[in-house]
C-alpha positions in Angstrom: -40.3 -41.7 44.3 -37.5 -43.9 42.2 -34.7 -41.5 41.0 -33.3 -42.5 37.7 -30.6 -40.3 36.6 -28.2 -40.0 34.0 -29.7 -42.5 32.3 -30.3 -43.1 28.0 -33.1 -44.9 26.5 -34.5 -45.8 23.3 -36.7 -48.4 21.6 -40.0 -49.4 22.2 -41.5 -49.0 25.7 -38.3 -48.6 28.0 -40.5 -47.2 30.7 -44.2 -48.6 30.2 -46.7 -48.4 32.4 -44.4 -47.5 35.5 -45.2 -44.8 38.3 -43.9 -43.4 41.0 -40.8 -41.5 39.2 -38.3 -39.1 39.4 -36.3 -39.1 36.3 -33.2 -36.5 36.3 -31.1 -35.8 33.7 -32.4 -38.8 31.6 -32.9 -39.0 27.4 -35.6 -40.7 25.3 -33.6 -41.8 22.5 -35.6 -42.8 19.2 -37.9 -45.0 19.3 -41.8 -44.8 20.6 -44.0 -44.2 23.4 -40.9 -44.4 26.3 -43.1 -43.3 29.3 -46.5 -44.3 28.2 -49.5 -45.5 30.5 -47.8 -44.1 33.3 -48.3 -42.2 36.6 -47.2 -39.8 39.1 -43.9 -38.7 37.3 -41.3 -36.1 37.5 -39.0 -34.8 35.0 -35.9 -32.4 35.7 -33.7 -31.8 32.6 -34.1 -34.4 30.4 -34.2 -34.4 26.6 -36.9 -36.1 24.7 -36.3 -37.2 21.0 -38.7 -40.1 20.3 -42.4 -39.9 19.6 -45.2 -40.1 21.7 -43.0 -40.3 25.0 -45.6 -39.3 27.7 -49.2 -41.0 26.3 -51.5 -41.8 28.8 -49.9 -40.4 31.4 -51.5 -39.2 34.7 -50.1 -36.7 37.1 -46.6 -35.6 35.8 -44.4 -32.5 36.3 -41.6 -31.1 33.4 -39.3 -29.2 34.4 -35.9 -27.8 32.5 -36.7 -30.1 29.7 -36.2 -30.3 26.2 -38.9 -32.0 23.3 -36.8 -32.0 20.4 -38.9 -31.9 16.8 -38.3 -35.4 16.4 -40.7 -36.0 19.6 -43.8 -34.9 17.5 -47.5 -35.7 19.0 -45.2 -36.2 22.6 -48.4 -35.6 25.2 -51.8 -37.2 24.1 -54.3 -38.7 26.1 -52.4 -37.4 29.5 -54.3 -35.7 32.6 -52.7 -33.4 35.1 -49.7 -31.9 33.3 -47.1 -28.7 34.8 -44.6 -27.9 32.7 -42.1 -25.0 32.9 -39.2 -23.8 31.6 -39.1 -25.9 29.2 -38.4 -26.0 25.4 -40.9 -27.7 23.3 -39.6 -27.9 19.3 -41.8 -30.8 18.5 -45.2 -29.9 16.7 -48.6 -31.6 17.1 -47.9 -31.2 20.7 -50.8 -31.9 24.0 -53.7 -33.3 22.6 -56.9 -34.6 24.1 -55.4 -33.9 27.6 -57.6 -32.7 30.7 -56.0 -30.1 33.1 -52.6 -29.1 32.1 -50.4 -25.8 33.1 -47.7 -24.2 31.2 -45.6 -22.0 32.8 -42.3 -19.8 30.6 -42.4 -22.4 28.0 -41.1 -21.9 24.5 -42.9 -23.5 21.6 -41.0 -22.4 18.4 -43.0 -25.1 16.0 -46.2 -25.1 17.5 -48.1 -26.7 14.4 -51.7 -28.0 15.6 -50.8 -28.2 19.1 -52.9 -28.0 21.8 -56.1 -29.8 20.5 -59.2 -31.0 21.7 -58.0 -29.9 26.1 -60.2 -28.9 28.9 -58.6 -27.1 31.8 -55.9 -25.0 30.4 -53.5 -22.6 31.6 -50.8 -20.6 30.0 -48.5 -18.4 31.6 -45.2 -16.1 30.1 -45.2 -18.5 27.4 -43.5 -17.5 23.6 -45.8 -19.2 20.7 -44.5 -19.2 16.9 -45.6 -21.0 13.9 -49.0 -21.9 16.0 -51.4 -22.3 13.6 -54.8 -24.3 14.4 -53.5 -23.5 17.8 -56.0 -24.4 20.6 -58.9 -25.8 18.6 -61.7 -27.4 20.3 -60.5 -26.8 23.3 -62.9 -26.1 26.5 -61.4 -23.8 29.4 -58.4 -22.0 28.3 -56.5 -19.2 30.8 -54.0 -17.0 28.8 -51.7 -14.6 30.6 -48.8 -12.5 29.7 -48.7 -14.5 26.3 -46.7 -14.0 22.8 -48.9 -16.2 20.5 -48.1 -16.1 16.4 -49.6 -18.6 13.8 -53.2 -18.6 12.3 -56.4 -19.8 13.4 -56.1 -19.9 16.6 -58.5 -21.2 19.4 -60.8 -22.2 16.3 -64.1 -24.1 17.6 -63.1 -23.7 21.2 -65.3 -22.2 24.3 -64.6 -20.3 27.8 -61.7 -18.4 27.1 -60.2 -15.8 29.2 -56.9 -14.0 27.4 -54.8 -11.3 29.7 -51.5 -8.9 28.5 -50.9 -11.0 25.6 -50.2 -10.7 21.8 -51.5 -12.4 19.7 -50.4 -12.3 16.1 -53.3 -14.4 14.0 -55.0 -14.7 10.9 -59.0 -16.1 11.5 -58.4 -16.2 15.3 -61.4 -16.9 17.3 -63.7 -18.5 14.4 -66.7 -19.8 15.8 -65.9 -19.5 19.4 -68.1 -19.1 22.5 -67.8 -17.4 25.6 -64.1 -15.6 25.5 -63.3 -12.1 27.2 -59.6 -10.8 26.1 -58.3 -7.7 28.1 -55.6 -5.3 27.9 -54.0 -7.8 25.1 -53.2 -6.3 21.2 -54.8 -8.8 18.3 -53.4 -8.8 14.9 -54.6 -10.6 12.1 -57.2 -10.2 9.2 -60.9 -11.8 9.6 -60.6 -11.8 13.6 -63.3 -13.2 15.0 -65.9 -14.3 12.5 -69.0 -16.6 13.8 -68.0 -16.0 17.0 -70.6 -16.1 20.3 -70.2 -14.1 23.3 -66.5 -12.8 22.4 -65.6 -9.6 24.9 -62.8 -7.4 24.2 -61.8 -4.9 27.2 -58.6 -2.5 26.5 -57.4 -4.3 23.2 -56.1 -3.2 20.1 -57.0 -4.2 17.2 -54.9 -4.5 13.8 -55.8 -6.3 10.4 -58.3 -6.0 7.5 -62.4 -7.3 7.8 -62.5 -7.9 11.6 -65.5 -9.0 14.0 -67.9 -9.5 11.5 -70.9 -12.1 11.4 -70.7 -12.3 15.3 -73.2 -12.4 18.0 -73.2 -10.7 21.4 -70.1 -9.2 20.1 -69.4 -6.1 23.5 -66.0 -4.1 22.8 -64.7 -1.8 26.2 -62.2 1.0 25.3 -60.7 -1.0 22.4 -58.6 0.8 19.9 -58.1 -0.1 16.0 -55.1 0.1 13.6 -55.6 2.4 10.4 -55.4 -0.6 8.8 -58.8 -2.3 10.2 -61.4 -1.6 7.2 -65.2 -3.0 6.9 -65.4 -3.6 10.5 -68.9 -5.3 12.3 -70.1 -7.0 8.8 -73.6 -8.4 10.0 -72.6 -8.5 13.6 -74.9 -8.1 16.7 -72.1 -5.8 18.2 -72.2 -3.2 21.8 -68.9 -1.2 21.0 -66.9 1.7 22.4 -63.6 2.0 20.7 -61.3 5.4 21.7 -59.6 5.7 18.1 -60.7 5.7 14.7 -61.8 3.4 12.3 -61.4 3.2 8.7 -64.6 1.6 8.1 -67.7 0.1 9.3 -69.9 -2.0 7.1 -73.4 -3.4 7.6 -73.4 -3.9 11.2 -77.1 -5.8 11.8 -77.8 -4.9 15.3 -76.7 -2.6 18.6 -74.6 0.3 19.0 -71.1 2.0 17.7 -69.0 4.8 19.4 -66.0 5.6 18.0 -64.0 9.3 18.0 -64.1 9.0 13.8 -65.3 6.9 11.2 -64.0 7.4 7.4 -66.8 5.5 6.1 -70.0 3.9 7.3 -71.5 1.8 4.6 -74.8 0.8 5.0 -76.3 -0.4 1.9 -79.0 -2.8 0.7 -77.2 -5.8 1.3 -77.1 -5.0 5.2 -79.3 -8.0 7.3 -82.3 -7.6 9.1 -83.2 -5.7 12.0 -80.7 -3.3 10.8 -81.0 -1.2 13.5 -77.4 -0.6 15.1 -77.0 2.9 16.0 -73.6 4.6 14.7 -72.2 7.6 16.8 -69.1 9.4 17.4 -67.7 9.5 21.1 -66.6 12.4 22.8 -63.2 12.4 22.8 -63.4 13.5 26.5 -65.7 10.9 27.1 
């Protein structure tokens, strides 16, 4: 590999369509696309300012580096991507990207970042202001995870979520295929039109959750005070070791729970409208 260290760019293009790199210490000044179309490229500590510095980019490591919010929409288009420890300010961040692992990175402005991705893994990473987080995204690996900003991992498929929290209005909308264990999920509307979503060991907090889903199978799952008219119209299997304040209409399976304050089952409830609604031992 070329070292280039201790070294300032800026404009247009100071590094197109090179490979082969080891940059140390270096800054992207303003200006656009400084590493673009370009492959087999590592970065130690450097600090990127301009836009769309790593487009089209194939087999590159970050490490120690900084994306400051002025390096908006940074990583589009780019395939085989490890990052860690790194600090990413910049929103609108890693889209339409095949195979890329994060590793203890920060993302404090995570506006509509991580969009349209296959092959993703996330590890000890801190999430805020994330919303549309992770839409349409195919193959997603969360683990030990802090995630807060609304609708997340909207439209996306074959998710598996670990020891994480995740702090989310409307997450999981229309999803298919995602298991979360041992993680706590707070946020109202969780879930709706979702397929196939599995929750082992989780607790649950926020108003109207897991309704109009299908194949919907909660494992030991616990629920805040606070999560009212639970299972709307849902085809749910559930065994949750708490209470819940409500359930409402569920159209098809099974409910154990230690309590219910109200089950409300009314003429507006769907077709079969045969989910069976019983309280679980609480030695069970």
């Amino acid at each position: 590999m070329t070292l280039i260290e201790n070294k300032e760019y800026g404009g247009e293009r100071p590094l197109y369509c090179q490979q082969d790199l080891h940059l140390k210490n270096v800054t992207i000044h303003a200006g656009e696309s400084g590493i673009k179309e370009c492959k087999n490229i590592l970065c130690e500590d450097c600090t990127f300012e301009g836009k769309y510095p790593l487009w089209n980019t194939d087999h590159f490591v970050v490490r120690r580096c900084k994306f400051e919010e002025t390096a908006r929409a940074a990583l589009w288009y780019s395939r085989d991507l490890e990052m860690a420890d790194t600090l990413v300010e910049a929103p609108k961040m890693f889209r339409d990207m095949q195979k890329l692992s994060l590793t203890n990175v920060e993302l404090p402005n995570a506006l509509e970042t991580l969009w349209h991705c296959r092959d993703i893994r996330l590890k000890d990473c801190k999430v805020k202001k994330g919303d549309y987080i992770m839409m349409f995204c195919d193959g997603i690996e969360v683990d030990h995870c802090h995630i807060q900003g609304n609708y997340s991992f909207q439209y996306s498929r074959n998710i598996v979520i670990r020891n994480s929290v995740l702090d989310t209005k409307d997450a999981f909308w229309e999803t298919d295929n995602c298991t979360v264990y041992d993680s706590t999920i707070s946020g109202e509307f969780l879930a709706w039109n979702s397929r196939n979503l599995r929750l082992v060991r989780c607790h649950i907090r926020g108003t109207q959750p897991l309704c109009y889903c299908d194949g919907l199978v909660l494992e030991d799952c616990t629920f805040d005070p606070d999560s009212d008219l639970a299972f709307e119209y849902s085809d749910v299997h559930a065994t949750v070791r708490s209470h819940i304040h409500s359930v409402k209409n569920p159209r098809h399976g099974s409910i154990r729970a230690f309590s219910y304050g109200e089950i409300i089952l009314d003429d507006n409830i769907k077709a079969p409208a045969d989910c069976t609604i019983e309280r679980l031992p609480y030695d069970a």
